[in-house]
N, C-alpha and C positions, 0 to 999 in steps of 0.2 A: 522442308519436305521430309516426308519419313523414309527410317532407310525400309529394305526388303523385309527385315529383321524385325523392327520395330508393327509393321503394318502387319505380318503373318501373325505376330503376338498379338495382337491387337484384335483380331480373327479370330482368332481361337479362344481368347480370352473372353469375347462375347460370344459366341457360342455354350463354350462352357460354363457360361454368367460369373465370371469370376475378377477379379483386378487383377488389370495387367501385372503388378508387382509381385503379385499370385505365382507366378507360370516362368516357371523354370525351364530351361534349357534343355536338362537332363527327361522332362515329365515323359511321359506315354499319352497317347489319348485317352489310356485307361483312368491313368493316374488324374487325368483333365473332368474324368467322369463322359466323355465324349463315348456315345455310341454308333452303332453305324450309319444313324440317321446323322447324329451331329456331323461325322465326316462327311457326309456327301455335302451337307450344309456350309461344311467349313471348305471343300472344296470349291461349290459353286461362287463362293464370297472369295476367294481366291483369284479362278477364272475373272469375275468379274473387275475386281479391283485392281489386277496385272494386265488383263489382257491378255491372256494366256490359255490352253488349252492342258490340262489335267490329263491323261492318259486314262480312259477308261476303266481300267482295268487297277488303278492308284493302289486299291487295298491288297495286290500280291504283289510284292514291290522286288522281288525276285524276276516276275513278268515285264512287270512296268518302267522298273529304272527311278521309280519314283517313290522314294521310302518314307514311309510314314511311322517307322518305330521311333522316333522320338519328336520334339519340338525341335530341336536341331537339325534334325534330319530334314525336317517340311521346311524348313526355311532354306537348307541348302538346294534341297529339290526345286523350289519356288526359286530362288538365283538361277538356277542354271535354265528353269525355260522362261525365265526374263531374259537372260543373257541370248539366248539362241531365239528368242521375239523379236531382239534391237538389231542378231548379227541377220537376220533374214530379209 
């Protein structure tokens, strides 16, 4: 089974048509070439494949609680509303 980690890489990775081996921890979505279409894209592939609900508002992550300034960030984001989908 994939971890959280593996499956958001994976996400994004197709999004930005890129190989997984590609996509760094550290990247931006800028860095991924993702624009605000690919985020919503990469969002809905997210919702989908967690089961989860994305905070509308995801692209002020000041508002949201849901950071999207790095590829590490989105995966830690994406952990914690898996973790709060299984604890509910």
């Amino acid at each position: 089974m994939q971890t959280v980690k593996d499956h958001v890489i994976a996400i994004l990775a197709e999004q930005a048509v890129m190989d997984v081996s590609d996509i760094r921890l550290t990247d931006t979505l800028q860095d991924l070439g993702l624009d605000s279409l690919g985020l919503v894209e990469s969002i809905f592939a997210i919702e989908e494949a967690f089961d989860v609900s994305v905070p509308f508002n995801a692209n002020e992550p000041g508002k949201s609680g849901f950071d999207i300034s790095s590829v590490a960030a989105i995966i830690a984001a994406v952990e914690g509303l898996v973790a709060g989908a299984k604890a509910a």
